[in-house]
C-alpha positions in Angstrom: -10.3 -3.1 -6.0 -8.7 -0.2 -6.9 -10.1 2.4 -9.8 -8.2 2.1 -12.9 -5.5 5.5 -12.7 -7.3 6.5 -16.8 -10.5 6.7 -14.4 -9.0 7.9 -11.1 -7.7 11.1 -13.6 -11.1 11.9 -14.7 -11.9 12.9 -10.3 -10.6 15.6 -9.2 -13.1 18.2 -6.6 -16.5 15.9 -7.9 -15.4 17.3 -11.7 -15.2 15.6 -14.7 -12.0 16.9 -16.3 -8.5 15.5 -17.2 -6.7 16.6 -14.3 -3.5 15.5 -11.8 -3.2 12.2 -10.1 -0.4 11.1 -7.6 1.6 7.7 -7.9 0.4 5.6 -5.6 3.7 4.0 -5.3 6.1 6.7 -4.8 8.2 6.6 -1.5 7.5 10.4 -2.1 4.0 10.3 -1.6 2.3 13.4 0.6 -0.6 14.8 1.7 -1.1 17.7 -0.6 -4.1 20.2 -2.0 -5.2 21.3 -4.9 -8.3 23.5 -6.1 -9.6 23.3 -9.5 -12.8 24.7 -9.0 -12.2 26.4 -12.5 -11.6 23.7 -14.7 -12.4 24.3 -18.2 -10.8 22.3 -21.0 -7.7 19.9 -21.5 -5.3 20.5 -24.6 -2.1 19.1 -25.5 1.0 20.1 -25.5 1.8 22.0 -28.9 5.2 20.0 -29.2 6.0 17.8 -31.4 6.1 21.4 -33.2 9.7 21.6 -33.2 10.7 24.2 -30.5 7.1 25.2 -30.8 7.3 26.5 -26.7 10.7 26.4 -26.0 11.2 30.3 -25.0 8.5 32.6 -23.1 8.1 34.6 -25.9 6.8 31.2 -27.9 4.9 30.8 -24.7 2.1 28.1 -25.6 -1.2 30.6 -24.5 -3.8 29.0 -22.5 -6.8 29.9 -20.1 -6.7 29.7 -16.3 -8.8 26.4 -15.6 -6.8 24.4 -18.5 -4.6 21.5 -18.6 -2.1 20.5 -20.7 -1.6 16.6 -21.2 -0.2 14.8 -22.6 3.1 17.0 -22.7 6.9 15.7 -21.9 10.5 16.6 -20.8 13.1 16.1 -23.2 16.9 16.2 -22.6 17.7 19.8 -21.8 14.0 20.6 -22.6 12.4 23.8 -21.1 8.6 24.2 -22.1 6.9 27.9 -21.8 3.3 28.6 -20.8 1.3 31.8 -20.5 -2.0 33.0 -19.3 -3.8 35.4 -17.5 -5.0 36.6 -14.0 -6.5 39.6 -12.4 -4.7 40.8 -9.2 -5.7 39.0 -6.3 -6.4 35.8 -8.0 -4.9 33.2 -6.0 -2.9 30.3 -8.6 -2.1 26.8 -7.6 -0.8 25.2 -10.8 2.0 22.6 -11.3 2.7 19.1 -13.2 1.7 15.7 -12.3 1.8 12.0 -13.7 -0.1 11.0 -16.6 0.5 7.1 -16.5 0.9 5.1 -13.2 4.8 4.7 -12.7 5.7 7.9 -14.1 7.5 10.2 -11.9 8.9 12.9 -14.1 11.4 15.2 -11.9 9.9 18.6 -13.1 10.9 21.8 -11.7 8.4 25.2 -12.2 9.6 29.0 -12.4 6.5 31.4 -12.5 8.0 34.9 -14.2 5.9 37.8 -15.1 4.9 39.4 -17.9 8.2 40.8 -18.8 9.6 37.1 -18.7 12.5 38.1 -16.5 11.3 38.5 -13.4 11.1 35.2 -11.3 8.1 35.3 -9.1 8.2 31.9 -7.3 9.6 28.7 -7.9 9.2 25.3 -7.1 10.4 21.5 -7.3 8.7 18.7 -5.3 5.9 20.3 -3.4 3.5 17.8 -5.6 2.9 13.9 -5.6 6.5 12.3 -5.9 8.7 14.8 -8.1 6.1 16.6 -9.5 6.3 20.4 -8.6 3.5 22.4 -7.2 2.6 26.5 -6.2 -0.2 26.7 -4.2 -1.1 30.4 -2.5 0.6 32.6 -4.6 -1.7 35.6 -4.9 -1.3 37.7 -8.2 0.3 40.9 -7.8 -0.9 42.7 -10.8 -3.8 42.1 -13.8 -2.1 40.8 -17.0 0.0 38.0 -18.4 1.7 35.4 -16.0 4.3 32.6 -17.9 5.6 29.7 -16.0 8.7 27.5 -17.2 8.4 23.6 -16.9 12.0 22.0 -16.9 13.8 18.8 -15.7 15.3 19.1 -12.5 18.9 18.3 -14.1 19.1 18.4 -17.9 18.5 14.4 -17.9 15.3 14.6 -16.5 13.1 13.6 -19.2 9.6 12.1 -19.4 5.7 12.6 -19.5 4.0 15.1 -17.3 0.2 16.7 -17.2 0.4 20.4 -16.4 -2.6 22.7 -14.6 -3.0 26.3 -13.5 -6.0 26.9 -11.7 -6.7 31.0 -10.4 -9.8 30.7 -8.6 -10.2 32.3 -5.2 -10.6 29.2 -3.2 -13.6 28.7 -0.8 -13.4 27.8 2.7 -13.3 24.4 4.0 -15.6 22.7 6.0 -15.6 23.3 9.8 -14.5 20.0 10.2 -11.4 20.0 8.2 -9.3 19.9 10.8 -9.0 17.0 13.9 -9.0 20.0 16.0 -12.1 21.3 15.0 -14.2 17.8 14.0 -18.1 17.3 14.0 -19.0 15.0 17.6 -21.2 12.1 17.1 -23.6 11.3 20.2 -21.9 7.9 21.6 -24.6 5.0 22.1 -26.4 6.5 19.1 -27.0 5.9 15.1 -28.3 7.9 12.1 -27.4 9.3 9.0 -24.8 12.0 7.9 -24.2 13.7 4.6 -21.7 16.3 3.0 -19.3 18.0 0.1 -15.6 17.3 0.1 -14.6 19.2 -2.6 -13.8 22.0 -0.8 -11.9 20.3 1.7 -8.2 19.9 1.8 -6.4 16.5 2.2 -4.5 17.0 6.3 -4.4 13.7 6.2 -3.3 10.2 5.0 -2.6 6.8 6.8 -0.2 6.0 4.2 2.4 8.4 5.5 4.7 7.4 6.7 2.9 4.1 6.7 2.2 1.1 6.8 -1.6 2.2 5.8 -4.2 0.8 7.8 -6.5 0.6 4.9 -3.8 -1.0 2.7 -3.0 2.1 0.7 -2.3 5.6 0.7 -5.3 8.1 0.8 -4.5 11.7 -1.0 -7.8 12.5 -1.1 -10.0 15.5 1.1 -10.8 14.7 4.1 -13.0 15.7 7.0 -13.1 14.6 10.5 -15.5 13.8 13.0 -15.6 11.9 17.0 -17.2 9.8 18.9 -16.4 8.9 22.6 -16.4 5.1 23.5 -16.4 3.1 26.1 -14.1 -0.3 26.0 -16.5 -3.0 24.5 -18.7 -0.4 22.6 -19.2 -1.5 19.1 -19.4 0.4 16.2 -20.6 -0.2 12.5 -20.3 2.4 9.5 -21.4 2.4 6.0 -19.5 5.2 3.7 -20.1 6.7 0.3 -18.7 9.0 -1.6 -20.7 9.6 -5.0 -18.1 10.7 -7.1 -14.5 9.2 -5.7 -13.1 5.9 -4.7 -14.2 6.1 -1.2 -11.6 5.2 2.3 -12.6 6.2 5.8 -10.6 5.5 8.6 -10.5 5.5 12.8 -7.7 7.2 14.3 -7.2 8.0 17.9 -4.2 10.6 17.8 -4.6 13.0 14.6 -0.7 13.5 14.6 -0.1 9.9 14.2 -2.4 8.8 11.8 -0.7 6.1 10.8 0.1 4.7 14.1 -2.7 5.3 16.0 -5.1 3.9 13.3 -7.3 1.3 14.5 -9.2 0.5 11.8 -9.6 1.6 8.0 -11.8 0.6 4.9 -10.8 0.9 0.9 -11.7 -2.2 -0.5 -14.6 -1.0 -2.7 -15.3 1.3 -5.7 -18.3 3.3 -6.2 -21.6 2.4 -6.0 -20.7 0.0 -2.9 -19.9 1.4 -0.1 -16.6 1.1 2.5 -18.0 -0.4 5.9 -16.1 -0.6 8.7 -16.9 -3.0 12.0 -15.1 -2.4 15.4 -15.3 -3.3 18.7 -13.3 -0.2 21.1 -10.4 -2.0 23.0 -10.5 0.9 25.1 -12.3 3.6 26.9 -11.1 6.7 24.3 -12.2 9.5 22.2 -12.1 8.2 18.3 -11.5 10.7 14.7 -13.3 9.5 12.5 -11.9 10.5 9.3 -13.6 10.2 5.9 -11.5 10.5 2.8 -10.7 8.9 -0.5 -8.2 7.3 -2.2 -7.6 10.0 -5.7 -5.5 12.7 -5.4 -7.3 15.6 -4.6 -10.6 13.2 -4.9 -13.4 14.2 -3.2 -17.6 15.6 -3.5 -20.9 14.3 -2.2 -20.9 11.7 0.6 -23.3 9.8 2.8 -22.2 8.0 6.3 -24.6 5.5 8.0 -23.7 4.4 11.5 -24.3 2.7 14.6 -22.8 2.8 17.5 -23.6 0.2 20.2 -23.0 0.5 23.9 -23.5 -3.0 25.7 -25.4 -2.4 29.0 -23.8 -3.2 31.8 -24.8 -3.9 35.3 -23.4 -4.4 39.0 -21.1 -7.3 39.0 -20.5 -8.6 42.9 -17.3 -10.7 43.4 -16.8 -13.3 46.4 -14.5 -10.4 48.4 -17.1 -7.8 48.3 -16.1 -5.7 46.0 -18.3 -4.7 43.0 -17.8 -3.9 39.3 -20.3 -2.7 36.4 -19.5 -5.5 33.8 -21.3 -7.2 30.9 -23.5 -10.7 32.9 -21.8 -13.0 30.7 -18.0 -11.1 31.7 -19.4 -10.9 34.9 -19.1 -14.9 35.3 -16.1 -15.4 33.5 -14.2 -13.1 36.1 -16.1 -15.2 39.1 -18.4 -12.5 39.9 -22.7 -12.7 40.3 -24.5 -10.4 38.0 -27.2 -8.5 40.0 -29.7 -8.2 37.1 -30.5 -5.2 34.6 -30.6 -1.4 36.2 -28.4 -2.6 39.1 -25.2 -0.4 39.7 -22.5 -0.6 42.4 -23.5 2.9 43.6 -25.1 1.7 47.3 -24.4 -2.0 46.4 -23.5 -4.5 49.2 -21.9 -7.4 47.7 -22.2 -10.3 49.9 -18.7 -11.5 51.9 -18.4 -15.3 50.9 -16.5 -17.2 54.1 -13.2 -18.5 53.2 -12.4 -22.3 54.1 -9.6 -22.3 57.1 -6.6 -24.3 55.9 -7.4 -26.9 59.2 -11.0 -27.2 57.8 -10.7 -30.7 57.3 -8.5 -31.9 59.9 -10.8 -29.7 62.6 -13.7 -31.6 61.0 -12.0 -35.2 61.4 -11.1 -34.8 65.0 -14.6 -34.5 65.6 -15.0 -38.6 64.1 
């Protein structure tokens, strides 16, 4: 059910390039964003040159937009990159896993031209123990050289390696729970958008357990509906170019405790559907996302959301309810037919049997 990683690699922001992809299984795992909107072209790594970019001034050169992979750690192994940005370019760039199960405990040092001066620094702000700068804005035109290492001398293994110095556009308005899209309650239709400028906020898989049976580092967006206990809703979801997951949430800073239902058990072209009946009377995120790190693009949701029709319920001690008929009887009430409603209603008193009913009713033999 789930895309092969080889595949998962290839979606990154709707684009086809060789790109970063989170472990899935790491008990690191974390929401996290990253914008490639300039990705060009993947190369590898110019080892196994001996010490072919082993100091910044053997700095392997490379274009902002590229990746680097395969490339890899060896004991007490430092690799150099360099390229260039125009002040005010913003950079996110770090390492990330080529093969599902690696977890390659890089750390990053961006320096400037002069190779001396640190600028920023990083070790696990990626997926796992993969390091990542996001939002460092250039301070100058000219040449920029970054320093992958282990975190200790041991750490050794495989690692992908991107820089990406696009100005990022906004997200969509509904990025954010606090700012999510409302969806008329009792209704149904058709919506349709663009992730890829989205960021991933969140992910039912942390802390976890996932209520779609796996993490989600993909973008997300959010919209609501408000429901009534009983109201029912079905939803059909697509995203075109990712390994689609949507979820229902009913607190946004719990996710993954106030999840009440959640869909990944699908790849692309069949949808994720969800079918839920409200337990009770709230309002509901809706939160579409995907399952790829950084995964996301164009995306259709169908839905349907049904509210039962209720009507005036009268119960033997006069007191009146709006219920569904048939819930109507099984609580002991009389339904008073469609339109009715216990505004003005006058439910009818039934007589309770006295105790001496039947020994009032045998003295009279």
């Amino acid at each position: 059910m789930r895309l092969l990683y080889a595949l998962s690699l290839l979606i990154l922001l709707g684009m086809c390039a060789s790109a970063v992809l989170a472990d899935p299984n790491s008990q690191e795992a974390k929401p996290w964003h990253v914008y490639l909107g300039d990705v060009r072209t993947t190369y590898s790594e110019c080892a196994p040159d001996p010490g072919c970019n082993d100091t910044c001034a053997q700095a392997q050169e490379m274009a902002c937009g590229d990746v680097i992979n395969p490339a890899s750690l060896v004991a007490n192994d430092q690799d150099w990159y360099s390229w260039s940005m125009n002040a005010g370019d913003q950079l996110t760039c770090g390492t990330d896993v080529i093969n599902v199960g690696d977890n390659t405990d890089t750390y990053i040092e961006l320096y400037a031209s002069d190779c001396a001066t640190l600028l920023t620094q990083d070790d696990d702000s990626g997926p796992g123990f993969y390091s990542m700068i996001s939002g460092f804005t250039a301070p100058y035109t000219g040449v920029y050289n970054l320093k992958v290492r282990g975190y200790s001398g041991s750490s050794t293994g495989p690692y992908s390696f991107y820089a990406s110095c696009g100005t990022e556009p906004p997200p969509p308005s509904n990025d954010l729970c606090a700012d999510a899209i409302q969806i008329p309650d009792c209704s149904a239709g058709s919506l349709s958008g663009d992730t890829s400028t989205a960021h991933n906020d969140y992910d039912p898989g942390v802390p976890g357990p996932s209520c779609t049976g796996f993490p989600e580092a993909g973008l997300d967006v959010v919209y609501y509906v408000n429901l009534n206990a009983g109201d029912i809703v079905d939803m059909s979801y697509l995203q075109q170019n990712a390994d689609t997951a949507f979820y229902i949430v009913t607190d946004c800073s719990n996710v993954s405790g106030s999840c009440v239902a959640g869909a990944d058990q699908t790849v692309p072209p069949d949808p994720e559907v969800i079918h839920y009946v409200a337990s009770a009377t709230a309002t509901y995120y809706i939160i579409l996302d995907a399952y790829g790190t950084a995964a996301g693009g164009p995306w259709t949701l169908d839905y349907t959301f049904t509210c039962p029709v209720t009507q005036a319920c009268c119960f033997s001690d006069g007191h009146c309810e709006m219920q569904l008929p048939g819930d109507c009887r099984q609580m002991g009430g009389t339904p008073q037919g469609d339109g009715t409603t216990c505004d003005g209603m006058h439910c009818q008193v039934n007589p309770t049997r006295p105790s001496t009913w039947g020994t009032i009713k045998g003295s009279y033999r």
